[in-house]
N, C-alpha and C positions, 0 to 999 in steps of 0.2 A: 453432523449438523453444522450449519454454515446461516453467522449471522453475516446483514448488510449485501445478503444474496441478491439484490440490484441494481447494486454499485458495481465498479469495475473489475475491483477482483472476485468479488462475489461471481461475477458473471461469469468471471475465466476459469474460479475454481468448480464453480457447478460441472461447465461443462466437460474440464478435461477428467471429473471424477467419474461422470457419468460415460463417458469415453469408454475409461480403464475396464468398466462391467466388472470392478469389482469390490464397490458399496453401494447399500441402500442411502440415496442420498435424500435428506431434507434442507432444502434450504427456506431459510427464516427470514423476510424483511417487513420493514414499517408497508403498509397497504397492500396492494394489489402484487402478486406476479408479474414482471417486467421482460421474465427470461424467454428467448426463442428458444431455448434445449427443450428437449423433452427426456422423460424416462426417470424423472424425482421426483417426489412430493414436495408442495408447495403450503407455508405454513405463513401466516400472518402473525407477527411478533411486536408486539413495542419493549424492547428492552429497557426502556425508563420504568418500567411497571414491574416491579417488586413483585407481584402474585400474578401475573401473566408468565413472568420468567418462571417463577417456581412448578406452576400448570403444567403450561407446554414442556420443559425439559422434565421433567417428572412425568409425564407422558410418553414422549418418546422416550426416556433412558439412552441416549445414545454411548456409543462408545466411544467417540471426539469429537468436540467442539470445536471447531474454528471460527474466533472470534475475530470477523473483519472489521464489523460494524462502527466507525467512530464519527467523531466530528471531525473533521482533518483540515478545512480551510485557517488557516493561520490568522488571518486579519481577522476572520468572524469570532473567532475563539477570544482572542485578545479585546475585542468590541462587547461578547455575547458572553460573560462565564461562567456564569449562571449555567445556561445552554449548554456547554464545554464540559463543566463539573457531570451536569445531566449523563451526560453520555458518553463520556470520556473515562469518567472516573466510577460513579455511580450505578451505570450500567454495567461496567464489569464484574463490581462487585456482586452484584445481584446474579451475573451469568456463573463466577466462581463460585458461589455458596450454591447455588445450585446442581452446578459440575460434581460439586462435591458430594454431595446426596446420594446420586447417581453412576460415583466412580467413575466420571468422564475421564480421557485424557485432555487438556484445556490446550488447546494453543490459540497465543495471545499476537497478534500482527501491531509491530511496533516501529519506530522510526527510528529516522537518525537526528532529529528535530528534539531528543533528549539530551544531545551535545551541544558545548560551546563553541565547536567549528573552529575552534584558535588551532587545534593542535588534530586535524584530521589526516589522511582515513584513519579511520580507528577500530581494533579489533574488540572483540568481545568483552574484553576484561577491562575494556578502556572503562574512566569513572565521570559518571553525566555528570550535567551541570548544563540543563538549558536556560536559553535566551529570552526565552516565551510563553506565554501562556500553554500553549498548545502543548510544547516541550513537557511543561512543567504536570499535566494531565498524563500525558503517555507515561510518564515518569512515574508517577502515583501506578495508574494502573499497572504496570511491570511489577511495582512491590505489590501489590495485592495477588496479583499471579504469581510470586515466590512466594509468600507466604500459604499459600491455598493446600487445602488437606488433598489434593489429589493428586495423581502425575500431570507433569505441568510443560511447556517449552513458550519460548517466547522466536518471535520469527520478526527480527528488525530488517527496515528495508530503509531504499530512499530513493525518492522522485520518481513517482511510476507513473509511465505511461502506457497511455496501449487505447484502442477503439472500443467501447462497449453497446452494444444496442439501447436503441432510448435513451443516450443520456447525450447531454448536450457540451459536455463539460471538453474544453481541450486541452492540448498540450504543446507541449514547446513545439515539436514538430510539424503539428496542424496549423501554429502559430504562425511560424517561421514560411511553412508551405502557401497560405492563403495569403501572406500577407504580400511575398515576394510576388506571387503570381500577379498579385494588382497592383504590381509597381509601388507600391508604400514601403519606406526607408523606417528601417528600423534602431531600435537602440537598444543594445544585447549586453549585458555586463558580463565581463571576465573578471571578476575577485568571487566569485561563488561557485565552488568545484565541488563535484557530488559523483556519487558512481550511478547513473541513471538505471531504471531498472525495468526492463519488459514487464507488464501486468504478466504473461506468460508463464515470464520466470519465477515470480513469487508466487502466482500459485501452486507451479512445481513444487517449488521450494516448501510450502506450508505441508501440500500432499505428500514429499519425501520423509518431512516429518513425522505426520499423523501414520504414512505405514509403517515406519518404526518404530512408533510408539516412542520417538527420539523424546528426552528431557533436557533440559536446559537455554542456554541461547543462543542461536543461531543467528549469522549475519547476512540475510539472502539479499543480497543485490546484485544488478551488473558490474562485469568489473572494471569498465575500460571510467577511471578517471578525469573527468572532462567539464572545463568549465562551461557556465551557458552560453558562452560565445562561442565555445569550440563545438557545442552540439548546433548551435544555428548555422555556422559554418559549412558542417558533416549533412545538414541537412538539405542546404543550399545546392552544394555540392552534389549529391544522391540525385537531385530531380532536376538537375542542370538549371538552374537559376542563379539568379544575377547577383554574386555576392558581395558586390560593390553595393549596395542598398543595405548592406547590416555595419551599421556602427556601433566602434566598440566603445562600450562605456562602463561605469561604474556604480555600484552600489549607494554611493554617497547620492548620487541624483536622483533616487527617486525616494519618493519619502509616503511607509507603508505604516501601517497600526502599529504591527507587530515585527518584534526585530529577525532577522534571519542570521541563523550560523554562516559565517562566512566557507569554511574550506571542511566539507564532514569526510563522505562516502567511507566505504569500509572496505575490508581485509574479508576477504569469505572462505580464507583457506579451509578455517575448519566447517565450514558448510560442504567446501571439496572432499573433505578428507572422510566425514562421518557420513555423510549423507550421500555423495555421488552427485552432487549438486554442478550442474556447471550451466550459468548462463550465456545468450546469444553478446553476439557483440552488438553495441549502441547502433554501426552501420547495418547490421542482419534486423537489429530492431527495427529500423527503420523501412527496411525490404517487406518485413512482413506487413508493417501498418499500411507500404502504398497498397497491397493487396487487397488489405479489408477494405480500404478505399474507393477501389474497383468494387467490389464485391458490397458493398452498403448502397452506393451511386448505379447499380446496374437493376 
């Protein structure tokens, strides 16, 4: 079972489960079905609802959960916390007590937005201390997923991109592509280095877990280390555009709600080592988005 199944990774993991033909998948989001897959059951969820959560997973009983479902915009979170707590915090709770009913295996999709970015990349054992609101929700819900009566794993990542159907939402890449193509001059900071991560990859990543019924916490992201200058660059670059129109600049210039970790992204050895986990490089990331690219626009 797969909450937040019409968002992005929701999307990726539906489909590459369904792929594999080897689960019955449900996926769970707020209103209607969003997904072009076919061959899973589609379930209507408000995980804010305490006795909806209890219903539906106590209906299906499944045997893992994967909890994508969050608030994840940073500014809104830090504006909105009420809304954040909602669903950040509160909602898992209600998906763990129920997991646990059920004898789910829970996996919880978590950030790298629960570090202070001073002292990044950082491996597993590294000890949070976020910046922000946002951070400081992921962080709660992590300890309520350690604490949970059932088999549990947490799956941190950070800054994923990738294309999803129906949604509108972009990324650095699409950023950097659209923006360059119409001759508009950009301003890109390099003090903010992250290990960027294929939607792809994490949901490998989530599904390498779930077939192992792996516990504990895993570091799924891209490896290649790069600040957002170096990825507007790399992108620039990829689709022969003019990268004299990206200026480099800094954090200090622009001024957002909520604060950002300066320097995170992680160490994934032990995702290599336990799991078999190896993601695309940031340049292969980008090979495959101008694909969907083609392939959405055709």
């Amino acid at each position: 079972m797969i909450t937040g199944a019409n968002g992005l990774l929701g999307q990726k993991l539906v489909e590459q489960l369904v792929e594999s033909g080897e689960f019955v998948v449900i996926a769970t989001g707020k209103g209607p079905n969003r997904l072009s897959t076919e061959g899973f059951l589609y379930q209507s969820l408000d995980i804010t609802n305490r006795e909806e959560v209890d219903q539906v997973i106590g209906e299906i009983a499944p045997d893992t959960i994967i909890h994508g479902a969050a608030m994840t915009n940073v500014d809104q979170c830090e504006l909105n916390q009420e809304a954040c707590v909602e669903v950040n915090v509160k909602a898992t709770e209600y998906l763990v007590r129920a997991a646990e009913k059920v004898k789910a295996h829970f996996v919880f999709v978590s950030t790298d937005f629960i570090f202070s970015g001073n002292d990044g990349p950082y491996d597993e054992e590294a000890t949070p201390d976020p910046v922000n609101f946002y951070g400081e929700t992921k962080l709660t819900g992590e300890e309520l997923v350690k604490n949970a009566q059932t088999t549990w794993a947490i799956a941190r990542t950070v800054l994923v991109f990738g294309i999803a159907n129906d949604l509108s939402k972009t990324n650095i890449i699409l950023w950097v592509k659209s923006s360059l193509e119409a001759g508009k001059v950009i301003n890109v900071v390099d003090d903010q280095v992250r290990t960027p991560t294929l939607a792809e990859d994490l949901a490998l990543g989530c599904i390498l877990i779930a077939k192992q019924k792996a516990e504990g916490i895993f570091n799924i992201s891209g490896s290649d280390l790069l600040s957002a200058y170096d990825m507007a660059m790399q992108t620039a670059d990829y689709f022969g555009l003019d990268k004299t129109l990206i200026n480099k600049t800094d954090s200090t210039r622009f001024t957002q709600p909520a604060k950002r970790p300066l320097k995170t992204g992680f160490s994934i050895e032990k995702a290599r080592k336990q799991l078999g986990y190896e993601p695309k490089t940031f340049r292969a990331g980008i090979g495959i988005l101008a694909k969907q690219i083609i392939l959405a626009s055709s």
